[in-house]
C-alpha positions in Angstrom: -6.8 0.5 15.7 -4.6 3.3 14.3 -1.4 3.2 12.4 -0.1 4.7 15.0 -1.2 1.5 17.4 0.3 -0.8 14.8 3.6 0.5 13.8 4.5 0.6 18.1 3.8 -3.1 18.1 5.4 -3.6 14.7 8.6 -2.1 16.3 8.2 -4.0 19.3 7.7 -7.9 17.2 9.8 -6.6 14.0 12.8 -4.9 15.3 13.1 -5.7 18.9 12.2 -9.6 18.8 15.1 -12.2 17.5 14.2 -13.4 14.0 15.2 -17.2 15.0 12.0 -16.5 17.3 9.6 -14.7 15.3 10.4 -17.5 12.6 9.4 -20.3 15.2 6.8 -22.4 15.8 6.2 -20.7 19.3 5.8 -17.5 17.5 3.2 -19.1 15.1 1.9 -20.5 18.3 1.0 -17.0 19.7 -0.1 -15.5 16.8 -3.0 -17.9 16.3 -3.9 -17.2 19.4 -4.6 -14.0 18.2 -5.8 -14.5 14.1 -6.3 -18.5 14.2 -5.7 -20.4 11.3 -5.2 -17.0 9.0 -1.4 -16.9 10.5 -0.7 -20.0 8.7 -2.9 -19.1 5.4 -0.7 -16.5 5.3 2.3 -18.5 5.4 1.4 -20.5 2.6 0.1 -17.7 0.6 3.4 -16.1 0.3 4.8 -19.9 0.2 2.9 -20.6 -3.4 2.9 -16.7 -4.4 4.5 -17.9 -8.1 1.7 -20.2 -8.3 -1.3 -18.3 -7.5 -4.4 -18.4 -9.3 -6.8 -15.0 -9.4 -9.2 -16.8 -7.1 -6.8 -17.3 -4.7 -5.6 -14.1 -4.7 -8.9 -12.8 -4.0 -10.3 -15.3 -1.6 -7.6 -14.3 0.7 -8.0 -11.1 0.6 -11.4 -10.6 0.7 -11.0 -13.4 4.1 -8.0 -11.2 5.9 -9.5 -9.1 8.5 -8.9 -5.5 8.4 -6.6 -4.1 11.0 -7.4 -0.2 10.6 -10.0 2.1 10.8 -10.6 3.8 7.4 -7.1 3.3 6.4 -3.8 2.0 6.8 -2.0 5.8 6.9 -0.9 7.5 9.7 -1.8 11.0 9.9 1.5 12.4 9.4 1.8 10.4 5.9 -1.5 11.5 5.3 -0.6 15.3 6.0 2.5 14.7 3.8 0.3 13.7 0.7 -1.6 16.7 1.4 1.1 18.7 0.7 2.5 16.8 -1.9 -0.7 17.0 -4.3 -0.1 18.9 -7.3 -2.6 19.9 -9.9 -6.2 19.3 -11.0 -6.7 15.4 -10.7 -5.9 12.6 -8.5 -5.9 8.9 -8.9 -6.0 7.0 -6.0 -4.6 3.0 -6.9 -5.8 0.6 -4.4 -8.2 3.5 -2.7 -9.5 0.1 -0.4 -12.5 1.7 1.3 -11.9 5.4 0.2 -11.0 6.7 3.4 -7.7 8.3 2.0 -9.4 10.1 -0.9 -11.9 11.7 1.6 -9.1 13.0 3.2 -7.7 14.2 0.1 -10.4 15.9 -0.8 -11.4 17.6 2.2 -7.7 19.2 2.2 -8.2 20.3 -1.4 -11.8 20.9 -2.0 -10.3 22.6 -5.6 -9.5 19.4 -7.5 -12.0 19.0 -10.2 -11.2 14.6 -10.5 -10.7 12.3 -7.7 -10.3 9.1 -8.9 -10.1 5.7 -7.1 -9.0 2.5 -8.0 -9.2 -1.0 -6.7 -10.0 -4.6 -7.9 -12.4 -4.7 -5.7 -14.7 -1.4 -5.1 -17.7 -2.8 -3.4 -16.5 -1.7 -0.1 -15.3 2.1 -1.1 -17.7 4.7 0.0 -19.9 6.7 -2.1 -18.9 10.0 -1.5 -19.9 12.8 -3.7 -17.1 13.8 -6.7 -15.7 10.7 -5.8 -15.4 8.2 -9.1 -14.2 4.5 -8.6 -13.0 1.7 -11.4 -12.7 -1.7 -11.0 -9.1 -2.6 -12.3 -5.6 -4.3 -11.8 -2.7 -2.3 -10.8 -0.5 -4.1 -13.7 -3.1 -2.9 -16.5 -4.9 0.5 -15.6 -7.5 1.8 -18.4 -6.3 5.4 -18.3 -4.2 7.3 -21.2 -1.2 8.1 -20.6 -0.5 10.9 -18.2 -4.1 11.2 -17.5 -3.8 12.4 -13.9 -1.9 15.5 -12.5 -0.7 13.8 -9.4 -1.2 9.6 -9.1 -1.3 8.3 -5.4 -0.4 4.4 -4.3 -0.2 3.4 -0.3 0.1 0.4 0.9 -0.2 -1.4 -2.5 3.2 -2.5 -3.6 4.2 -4.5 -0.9 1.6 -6.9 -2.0 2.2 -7.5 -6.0 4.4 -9.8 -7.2 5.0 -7.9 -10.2 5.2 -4.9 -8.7 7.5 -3.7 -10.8 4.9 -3.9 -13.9 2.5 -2.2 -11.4 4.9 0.8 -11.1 5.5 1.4 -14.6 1.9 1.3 -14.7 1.7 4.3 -12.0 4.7 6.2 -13.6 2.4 5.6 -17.0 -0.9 7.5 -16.1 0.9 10.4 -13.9 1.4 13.4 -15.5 3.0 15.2 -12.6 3.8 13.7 -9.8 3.9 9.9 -8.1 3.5 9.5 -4.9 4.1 6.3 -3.3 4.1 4.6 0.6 5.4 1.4 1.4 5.6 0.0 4.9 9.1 -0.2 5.9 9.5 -3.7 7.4 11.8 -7.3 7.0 10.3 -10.3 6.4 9.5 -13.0 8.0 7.7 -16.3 7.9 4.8 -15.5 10.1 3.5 -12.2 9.9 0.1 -10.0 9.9 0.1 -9.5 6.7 -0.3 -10.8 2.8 2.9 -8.8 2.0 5.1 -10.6 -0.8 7.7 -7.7 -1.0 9.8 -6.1 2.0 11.5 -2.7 2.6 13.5 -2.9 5.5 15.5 0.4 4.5 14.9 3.8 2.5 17.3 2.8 -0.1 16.0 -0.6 -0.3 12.0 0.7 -1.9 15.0 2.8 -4.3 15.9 -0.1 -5.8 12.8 -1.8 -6.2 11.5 2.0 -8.0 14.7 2.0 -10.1 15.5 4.0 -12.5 14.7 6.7 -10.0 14.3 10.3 -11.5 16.4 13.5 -10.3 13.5 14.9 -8.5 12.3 13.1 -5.8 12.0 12.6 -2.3 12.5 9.3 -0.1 11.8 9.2 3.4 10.6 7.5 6.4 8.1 8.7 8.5 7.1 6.5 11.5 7.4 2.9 10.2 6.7 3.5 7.1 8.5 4.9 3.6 7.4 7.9 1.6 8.2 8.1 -2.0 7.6 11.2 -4.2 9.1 11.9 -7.7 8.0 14.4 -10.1 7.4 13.0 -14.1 9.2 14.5 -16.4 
């Protein structure tokens, strides 16, 4: 399944079903019919997020089945970091299975680093000038401004310090961050291991605050593109 697929039948369970439904035990009801037991792991995983241990963490998401082939980018987000890319090197934070980087590089075959980045990398593909590290998002081993342009999709939704993790981003980009969140309420069955919600533009603003002169904020299908250029 595409993003595409997904963000149709996110508008149709998100936006167009009544929250006092999609919160109820008839809701939870149909969803296991669909994921099982995971709908209610899910529930209590955002339930205990304070709590958490690492293993936990992990477990879960090594367990939650993944919805998209390649990656969780539609193709116009993907053709608006294209044209967002500035520079020599990339960084890719939370590059999953790599499938974003390939399309990065294929688009600019010039960039001398491409980086990616994940706690877990067992499952990114080896693809040649590709490099991967194994790291947190809240503690990257990079110096300070080490990348030209520093990528993050579909990563901060699912930190619960994310804004550590941003500072962090902000930290190792030299010239520009770029940033995609899925733009989405919450509720207490869902899809998803998200712990933080962006149900409006203005709302990932806050959440990236203090936000720099230049930079760009914008939806695009159901989810939010965020650009800003380092100083």
């Amino acid at each position: 399944m595409n993003r595409e697929t997904t963000n149709r039948i996110r508008f149709v369970i998100e936006d167009v079903m009544p929250p006092i439904l999609r919160d109820s035990a008839a809701f939870r009801w149909m969803a296991r019919l669909a994921w099982g037991d995971h709908i209610n792991h899910l529930a209590r995983f955002r339930e205990r997020a304070p709590f958490l241990t690492e293993a936990e963490y992990e477990t879960l998401y090594r367990n939650h089945p993944r919805v998209h082939q390649g990656t969780d980018n539609s193709a116009a987000t993907i053709r608006r970091i294209n044209a967002s890319v500035v520079g020599d090197s990339l960084c890719d934070v939370g590059c999953g299975t790599g499938a974003l980087l390939s399309h990065i590089q294929a688009a600019h075959p010039a960039l001398s680093r491409l980086t990616g980045v994940d706690f877990v990398v067992e499952d990114a593909a080896a693809l040649p000038g590709i490099e991967y590290v194994a790291a947190k998002i809240e503690s990257l081993p990079f110096a300070d401004g080490e990348f030209d342009t520093v990528v993050c999709t579909h990563v901060i939704e699912h930190l619960l310090d994310y804004r550590q993790a941003i500072a962090e981003l902000r930290r190792i980009a030299r010239r520009r961050l770029i940033i995609v969140v899925p733009r989405e309420r919450e509720y207490r069955y869902t899809f998803n291991p998200h712990f933080n919600f962006f149900p409006y533009t203005h709302s990932f603003l806050r959440a990236v605050h203090p936000v720099p002169a230049v930079h760009e904020c914008i939806d695009i299908g159901r989810d939010i593109f965020y650009c800003e250029d380092r100083a």
